[in-house]
Structure formats: structure tokens, C-alpha cells
N, C-alpha and C positions, 0 to 999 in steps of 0.2 A: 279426151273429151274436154272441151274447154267450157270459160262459162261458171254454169254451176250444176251441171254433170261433176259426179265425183265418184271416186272407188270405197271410199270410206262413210261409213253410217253417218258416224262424228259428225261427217263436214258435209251431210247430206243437203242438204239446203240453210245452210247460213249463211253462203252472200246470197242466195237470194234475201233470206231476213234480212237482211243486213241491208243490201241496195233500197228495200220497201223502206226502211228504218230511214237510209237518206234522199229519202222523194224519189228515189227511180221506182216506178211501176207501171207493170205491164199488162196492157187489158186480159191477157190470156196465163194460165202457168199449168205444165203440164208436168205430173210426177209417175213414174211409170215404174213398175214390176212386181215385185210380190206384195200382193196387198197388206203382209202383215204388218210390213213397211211402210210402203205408198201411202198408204191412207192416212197412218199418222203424221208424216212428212208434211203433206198435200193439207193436214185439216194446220197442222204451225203456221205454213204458210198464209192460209186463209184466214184463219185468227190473228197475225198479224196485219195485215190486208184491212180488214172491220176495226182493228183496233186506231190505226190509222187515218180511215174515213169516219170513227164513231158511228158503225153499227155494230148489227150480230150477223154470224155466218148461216147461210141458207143450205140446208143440205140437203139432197136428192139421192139414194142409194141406189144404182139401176134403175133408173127412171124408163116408162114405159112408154114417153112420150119427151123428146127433148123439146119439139120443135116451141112448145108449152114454158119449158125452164129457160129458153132462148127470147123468147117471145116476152117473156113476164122480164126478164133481165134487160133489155133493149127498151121498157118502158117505162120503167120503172123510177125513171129520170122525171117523169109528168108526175110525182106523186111524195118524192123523196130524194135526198141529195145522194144518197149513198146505196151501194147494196152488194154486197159479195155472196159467191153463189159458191159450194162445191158440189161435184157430182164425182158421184163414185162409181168405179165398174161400169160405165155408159159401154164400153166397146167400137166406140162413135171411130176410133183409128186400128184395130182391128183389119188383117191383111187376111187371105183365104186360106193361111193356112190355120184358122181362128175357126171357117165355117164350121165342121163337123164339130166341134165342142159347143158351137152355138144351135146346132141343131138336137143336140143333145139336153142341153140345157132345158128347150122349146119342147120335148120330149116327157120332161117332167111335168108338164102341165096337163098332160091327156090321162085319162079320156075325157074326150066332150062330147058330152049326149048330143049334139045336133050345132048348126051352120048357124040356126036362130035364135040359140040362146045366150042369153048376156054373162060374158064372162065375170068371174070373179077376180080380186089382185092376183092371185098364184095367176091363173089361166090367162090375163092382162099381158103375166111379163114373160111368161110362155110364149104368146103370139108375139111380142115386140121380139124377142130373140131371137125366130122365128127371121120376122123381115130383118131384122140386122144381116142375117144368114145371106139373107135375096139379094139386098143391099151390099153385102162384100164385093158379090160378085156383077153388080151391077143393073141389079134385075130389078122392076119397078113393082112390088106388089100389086098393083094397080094396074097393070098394063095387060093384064089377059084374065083367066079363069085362076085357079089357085092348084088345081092341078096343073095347069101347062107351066108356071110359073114356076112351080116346084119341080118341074120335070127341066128345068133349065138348068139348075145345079147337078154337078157331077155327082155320078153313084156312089163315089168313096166317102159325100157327104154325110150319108144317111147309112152310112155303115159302120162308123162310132167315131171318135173322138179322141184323145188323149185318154180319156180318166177313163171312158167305158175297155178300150183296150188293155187296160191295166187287168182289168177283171176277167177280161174277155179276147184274149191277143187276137185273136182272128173278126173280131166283128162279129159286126150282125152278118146271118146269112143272107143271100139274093131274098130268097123268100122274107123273111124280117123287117130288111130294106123298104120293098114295096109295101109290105101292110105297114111300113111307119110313116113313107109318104101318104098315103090314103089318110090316114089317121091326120096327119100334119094337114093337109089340104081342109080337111073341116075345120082343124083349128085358127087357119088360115083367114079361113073366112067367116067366122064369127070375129075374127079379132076386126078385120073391115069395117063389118057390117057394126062396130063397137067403137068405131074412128079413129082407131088406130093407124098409124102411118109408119112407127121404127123408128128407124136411123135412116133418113134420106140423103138424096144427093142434095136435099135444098139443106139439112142439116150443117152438112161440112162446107158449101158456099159460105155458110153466115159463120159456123167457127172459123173459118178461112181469115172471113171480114175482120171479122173478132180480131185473130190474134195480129190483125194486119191495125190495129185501131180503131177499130167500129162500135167501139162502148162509151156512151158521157164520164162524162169524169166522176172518179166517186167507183166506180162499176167494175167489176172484175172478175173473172170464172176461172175458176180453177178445177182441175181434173185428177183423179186420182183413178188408174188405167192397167189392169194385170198388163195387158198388151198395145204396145204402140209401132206397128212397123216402122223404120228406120228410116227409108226411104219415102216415107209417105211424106206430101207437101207441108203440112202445116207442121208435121210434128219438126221437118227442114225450118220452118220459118223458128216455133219456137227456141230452136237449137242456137239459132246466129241472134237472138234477143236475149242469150242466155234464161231464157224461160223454161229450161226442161232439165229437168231433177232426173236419172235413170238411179234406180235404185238395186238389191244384188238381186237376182231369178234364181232360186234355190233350184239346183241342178244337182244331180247325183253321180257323184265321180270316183275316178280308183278307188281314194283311201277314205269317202265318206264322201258327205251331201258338202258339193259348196255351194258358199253364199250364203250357209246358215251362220255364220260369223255376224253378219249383217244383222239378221231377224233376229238374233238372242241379243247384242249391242244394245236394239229400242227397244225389246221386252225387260233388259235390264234396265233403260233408262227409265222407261215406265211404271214399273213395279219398282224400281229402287233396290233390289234383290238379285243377286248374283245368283252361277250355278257351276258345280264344280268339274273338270270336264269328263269323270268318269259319268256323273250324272248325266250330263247333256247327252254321252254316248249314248243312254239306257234310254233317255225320252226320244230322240230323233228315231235308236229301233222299236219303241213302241208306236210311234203317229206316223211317220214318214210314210206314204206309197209313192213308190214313182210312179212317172207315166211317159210316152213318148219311145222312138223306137233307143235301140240299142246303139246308135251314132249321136241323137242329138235326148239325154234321158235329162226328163225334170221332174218336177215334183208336182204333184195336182195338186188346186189351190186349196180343197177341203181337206189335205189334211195337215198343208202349213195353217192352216185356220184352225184345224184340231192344236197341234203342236202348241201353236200360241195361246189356246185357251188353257190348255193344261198345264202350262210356264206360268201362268198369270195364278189357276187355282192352287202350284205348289206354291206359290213365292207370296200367297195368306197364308198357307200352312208353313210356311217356313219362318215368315213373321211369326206367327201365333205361336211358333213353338220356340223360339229364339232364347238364346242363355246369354246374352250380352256379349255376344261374340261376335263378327262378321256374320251378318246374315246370308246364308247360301244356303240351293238346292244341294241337299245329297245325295246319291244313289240310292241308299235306304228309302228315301220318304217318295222317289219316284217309283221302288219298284214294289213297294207297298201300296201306292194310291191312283196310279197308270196303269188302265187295261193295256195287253198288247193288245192293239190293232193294224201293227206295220205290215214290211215285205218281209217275205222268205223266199231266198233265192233258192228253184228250185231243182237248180246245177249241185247246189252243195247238201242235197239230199242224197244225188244221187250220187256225188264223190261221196260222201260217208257210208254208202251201202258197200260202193266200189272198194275201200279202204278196211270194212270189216266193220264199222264203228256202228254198231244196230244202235246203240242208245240215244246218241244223237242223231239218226237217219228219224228212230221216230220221232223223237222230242223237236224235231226241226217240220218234220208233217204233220204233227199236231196242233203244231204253231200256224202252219199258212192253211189250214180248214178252219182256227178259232178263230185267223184275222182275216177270213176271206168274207164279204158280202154276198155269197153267191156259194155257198157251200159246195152244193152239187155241181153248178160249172167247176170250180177249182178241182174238183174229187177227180173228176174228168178228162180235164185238163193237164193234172200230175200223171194220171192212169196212163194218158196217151204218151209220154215222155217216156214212164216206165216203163211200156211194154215195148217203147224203143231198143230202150240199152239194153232190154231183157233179149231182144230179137237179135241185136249186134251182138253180146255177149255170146250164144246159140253161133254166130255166122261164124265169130273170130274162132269158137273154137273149132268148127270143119275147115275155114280154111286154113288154118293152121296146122292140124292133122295133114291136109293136102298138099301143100306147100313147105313140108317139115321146117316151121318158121320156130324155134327154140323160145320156152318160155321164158318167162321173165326177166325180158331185155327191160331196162331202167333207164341206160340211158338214151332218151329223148332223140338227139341229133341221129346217135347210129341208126335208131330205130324209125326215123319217118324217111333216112335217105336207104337202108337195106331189106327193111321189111314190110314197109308200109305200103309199098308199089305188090308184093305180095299179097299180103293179105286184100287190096282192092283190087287184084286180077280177075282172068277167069276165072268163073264155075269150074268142075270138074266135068256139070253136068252141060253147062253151055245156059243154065240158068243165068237170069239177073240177080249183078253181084251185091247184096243191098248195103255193104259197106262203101260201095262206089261213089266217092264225092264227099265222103265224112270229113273232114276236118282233122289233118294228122293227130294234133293234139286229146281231142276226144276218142279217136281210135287208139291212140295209146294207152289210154285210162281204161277203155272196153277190155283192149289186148292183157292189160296188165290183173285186173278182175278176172278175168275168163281163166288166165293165167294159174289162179292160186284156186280155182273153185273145180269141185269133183266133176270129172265127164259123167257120171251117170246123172247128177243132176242140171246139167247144163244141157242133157236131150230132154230133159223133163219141161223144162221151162217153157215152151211154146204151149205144152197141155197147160201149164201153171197161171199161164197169162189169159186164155182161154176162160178157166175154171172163175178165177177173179172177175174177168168183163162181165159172166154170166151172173154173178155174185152181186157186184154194185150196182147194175141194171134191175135189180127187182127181186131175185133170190131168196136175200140174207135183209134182216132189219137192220142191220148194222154192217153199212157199205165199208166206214173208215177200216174197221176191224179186218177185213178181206182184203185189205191193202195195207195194212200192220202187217198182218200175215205173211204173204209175199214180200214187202221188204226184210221181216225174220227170217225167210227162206233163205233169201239170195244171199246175207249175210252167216248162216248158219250151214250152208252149203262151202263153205271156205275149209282148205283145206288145212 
């Protein structure tokens, strides 16, 4: 990336400082990614910018009306020589694959008692998120009823998002969907009938103008944007004015979260306060969730927002407690004063049951029902996984019986090219084979658990998985415990 695109935190925007410093400036600047980033970036910039014209910086956070902050910025020449603006989180270059977290968003604002009552701020930026959503995709809020309007976006919009799938991997159900468009259509149109407009097409014409030179001099917007499509037109024009800052999108990868190199860089420059990296490992699994599928996984923005603020509150406690040594987070005073509320991958619950290791099987599902917002969905959730590999485990061990497939093959290679086409064969019975299409890898780990665990409780199992579902559904007052149990089983079952 050329310009003043960089890879490094460091050198985030200092030619741009630097070009503002010698008279190059550009009506537009756009700073784009994780806001824990962006937004300090984007307010440097802007503060240089005011410092240069001799004003103060104007700022707008999700504004629920831009057409208002464009309008007042374009006039503002009739009244005063100078005026620098930034907006934060607008969504104004937001691509469709943004809707579903915008309609999400627009979600948190309901319920709304009625069509004709005047919304409040919460309910204001609900509806603007709302048409930004209609807006991606080209839709005019204005151009039919609010039901048909909303019936113009596709169903995968209203079936959640990044962050709600985190919680929720399947969505909302068909049924969910429709009662949230209903819901959504009222809020729709109080936000109208409230003069609200969004993010218009006549929006991005004037930031278009904008960053093409359409401000007095003196004048200048700046944007600070979790999401900027690549391809979009202006964010192209910014690119070749070197006016655009990409900053790192904390992503979650093999050997940990990247890009979080980035956001700890200006929490350190900000706070003045280093952390050490056993520390940093201990805060990122306490805040981090991911979101997003299993090819493209990132981080939802609430909880690089959690992260950050809890960096910022150890790094006073880390001052406050200081012995004149290098000021640094330690792992002590994170895992003293950090709730967990990160992920628990809930593959290596079930490799620890599979491996014998009960302690950690539960101390790992106690952990993702104490970090989960949704208790019971998550309870649910893991149930259904469980009473997978409890089902597979049950198959491997009849078709194995059937198939005289020798227990515990180790190694990998022999075992998915001589017995793995075995074990997903026929029935005996001419049944469906329900290993068929598993993933060698994971039938290995079933094959090798099934392996070392008693046949008389591995017929048992299927009544086991039964006895629990009947359990967590309403039975027992204490659903966790009935699935403690069962993973005690299946681990205590080993041979």
C-alpha cells in the first residue's frame, strides 16, 4: 500500500501528520479498522488539522443523521474561517457484507411501542442503522411502505450477524427472522415519521464531492470507520491522495489473535505502560470473542473495546502500584482483576473428554457457560456437539465390531487410507451410516476414544444422552451438573 497506508502502528499516520505539518491538506482523510486503533489515529490527525487552521475538533460518534454534519461542514465558511469535523463509526463506506451486523445493531433498539411515537437517542441510532442497512443495499427508505422496503433485503440479513453468530452459530430461526422484520418495520417508520434519512445515496455524492475538493479552505472531515470496502469509489479516490490510514483488523489465527500487536503498540503509547507477553496472553483469553465463519474469523468490535478498556484500567493499576522499576502488566494483576469473559473452543472440550483428561474437560465447560451471554443457548449448543461424538463414539464402536477394524491404530496416515473407508461403509443392517462424511481427522479421535472406553458402556450411551437432554430441558434445577455428569461418564468409562 502506498501513500500513508502502513503495516506498522508506529508509522500509522505520520506522513500524513507530517504532509498537514507542510501545507499539503486534504479536504477528506479516511482511517479505517479496529476502532481501538482508528479512532485514536483519525482524532491525531484531526487535531493536527484544528491545530493548523486555529480551531477545535468537532466530533460526531455514529451520528444518526450525516446529511446535518455535512450540511453544517459545507457552511460553515458563511460564519467562520476554519472547522474540522471527525466522525466516528458513521458506516457511510460499509459493503453488504456489513448489513446483517447493521441490522443487528438496529435490533438493539426495540421494542417500540408504536409507528407514532417519537423515538428517543438509543431508538434515533437504532433506526439510522436500520436505513444504513437499506442503504447498502441500495434501497431508498422512502420509496415504498417499511415493510416492503425491508422485505427487499435478503433473509440471511435478519438472521444475525457476526457477533450474534458467535453466540448463536446458526442464527436466528425462519420464525425469529420474520418477527424481527415486523418489529424492524415499526421501528422503521417512527424513525421517518422522526426525519430521519441514514446514510443516503445523496450522502456519499457529497463525501464523493468532498474528498474530490468540495470544502472552503480551512474545512476538513475526517473519518474514523471499523469498515471501509476496498473497492468502493471514494474510499479508491482517498487511496491515490494518500488520504487513507488502514489500520491492523484483529483477526484470530493458528497461533493467536493477529493484529493485536497493533492495538496493544497505541494502548501502550497511550497509557505510557507496557505488558508483558505472558500477560497479554492471559488478557486477549480473558476479552477476546471471535466472530465470523471458520475461513475468514475476526474479532467483534465489543470485545476489542472490552480488551482495551481493561489494558487502560490495569496500566493505573500498574502505575499505582509501581516500585520504580519498568512499569509493566503482569499476569498476576491480570488474572487477579480480569473477569474471564473470552472463547472456549469447544473442540478441545471434547478432545479432553476423548483423551481421559475429566479435569480439564470440566474446568474448560465451566469456563464457556461463565463466558457465555446466553447461558442456556451455549448449554445447548455444547449438548448438541456432545451428543454427537457420544453418537459417533456408539457407531465406531459397532462398526468396528463389524468390520473387525483393530483398536487403537495411532497412526493417522494408515488409519484414514486402511480403515477409515471401513468404518464409513455399510451398515450391517443397510441402515444410514451416520459416520458417513465425518472428516477423517475427527473419526480418528471418535475411533481412538471408542477405542480405549468399555463396550458395555458405550451401548449405554445413547440411553445416557437421552437421560441428560430430558435433564437440561426442565427435569433437574441444575442443567450444568447433568452435563458435568456425562462428561464424568464418558471420561470414567475409559478403560
Amino acid at each position: 500500500m502506498s501513500g500513508s497506508s502502513h503495516n506498522s502502528t508506529g508509522a500509522l499516520s505520520d506522513a500524513v501528520v507530517q504532509a498537514i505539518g507542510e501545507g499539503d491538506i486534504r479536504p477528506v482523510y479516511l482511517v479505517s479498522g479496529d476502532l481501538v486503533v482508528a479512532e485514536p489515529q483519525a482524532l491525531r490527525i484531526a487535531e493536527r488539522l484544528a491545530e493548523a487552521a486555529g480551531c477545535e475538533v468537532d466530533v460526531h460518534r455514529r451520528p444518526a443523521d450525516l446529511n446535518r454534519v455535512f450540511t453544517d461542514l459545507q457552511t460553515f465558511s458563511l460564519f467562520a474561517s476554519a472547522k474540522i469535523v471527525l466522525v466516528i463509526d458513521a458506516a457511510i463506506l460499509a459493503d453488504a457484507r456489513s448489513a446483517a451486523d447493521l441490522v443487528d445493531e438496529a435490533a438493539e433498539g426495540l421494542p417500540v411501542s408504536g409507528a407514532d411515537v417519537e423515538l428517543d437517542g438509543r431508538g434515533r441510532e437504532a433506526a439510522s442503522r436500520l436505513m444504513q442497512a437499506l442503504r447498502v443495499f441500495g434501497i431508498d427508505p422512502e420509496s415504498g411502505s417499511a415493510s416492503s422496503c425491508l422485505g427487499e433485503l435478503p433473509e440471511w440479513a435478519f438472521q444475525g450477524g457476526a457477533i450474534l453468530r458467535k453466540k448463536k452459530p446458526r442464527g436466528r430461526s425462519k420464525k425469529q427472522a420474520g418477527e424481527l422484520k415486523n418489529d424492524l418495520a415499526v421501528l422503521l417508520e417512527a424513525g421517518l415519521r422522526s426525519g430521519l434519512l441514514g446514510i443516503a445515496e445523496g450522502d456519499l455524492a457529497e463525501l464523493g464531492k468532498m474528498a474530490e475538493g468540495g470544502l472552503p479552505d480551512g474545512h476538513a472531515l475526517v473519518l474514523a470507520e471499523r469498515v471501509a470496502a476496498e473497492d468502493h469509489p471514494v474510499v479508491q479516490t482517498l487511496r491515490k491522495q494518500h488520504a487513507l490510514v488502514q489500520v491492523a483488523q484483529v483477526t484470530a489465527g493458528k497461533r493467536g489473535f493477529d493484529g493485536l500487536s497493533d492495538v496493544v503498540a497505541e494502548l501502550e503509547r497511550t497509557t505510557g505502560v507496557g505488558i508483558t507477553r505472558d500477560a497479554l496472553d492471559e488478557l486477549a483469553r480473558r476479552t477476546l470473542k471471535q466472530s465470523g465463519g471458520w475461513r475468514d474469523k475476526g474479532i467483534d468490535a465489543e470485545s476489542t473495546g472490552r480488551f482495551a478498556g481493561e489494558y487502560r484500567k490495569l496500566a493505573n493499576l500498574a502505575q499505582a502500584q509501581g516500585d520504580g522499576e519498568l512499569t509493566l502488566i503482569r499476569r498476576q494483576l491480570v488474572e487477579e482483576t480480569v473477569k474471564d469473559r473470552g472463547d472456549e473452543d469447544v473442540w478441545k472440550i471434547l478432545d479432553a473428554v476423548a483423551e481421559g483428561r475429566g479435569d480439564e474437560a470440566l474446568a474448560r465447560y465451566h469456563r464457556l457457560m461463565e463466558s457465555s451471554g446466553d447461558a442456556m443457548g451455549a448449554r445447548l449448543s455444547f449438548f448438541g456437539l456432545l451428543a454427537g461424538f457420544c453418537r459417533q463414539l456408539t457407531a465406531v464402536a459397532g462398526m468396528a465390531r463389524s468390520g473387525k477394524v483393530p483398536p487403537g491404530v495411532r497412526n493417522y496416515n494408515q488409519f484414514k487410507n486402511r480403515w477409515a473407508p471401513v468404518l464409513q461403509g455399510e451398515t450391517p443392517d443397510g441402515a444410514p451410516n451416520p459416520l458417513k462424511g465425518l472428516h477423517p481427522f475427527r473419526l480418528h479421535r471418535s475411533y481412538l476414544a471408542a477405542s480405549q472406553m468399555d463396550r458395555g458402556e458405550l451401548g449405554k450411551l445413547p440411553w445416557r444422552v437421552l437421560e441428560t437432554e430430558l435433564q437440561i430441558k426442565g427435569e433437574v434445577t441444575n442443567a450444568d451438573a447433568a452435563v458435568a455428569a456425562l462428561l464424568g461418564r464418558l471420561v470414567a468409562s475409559r478403560l
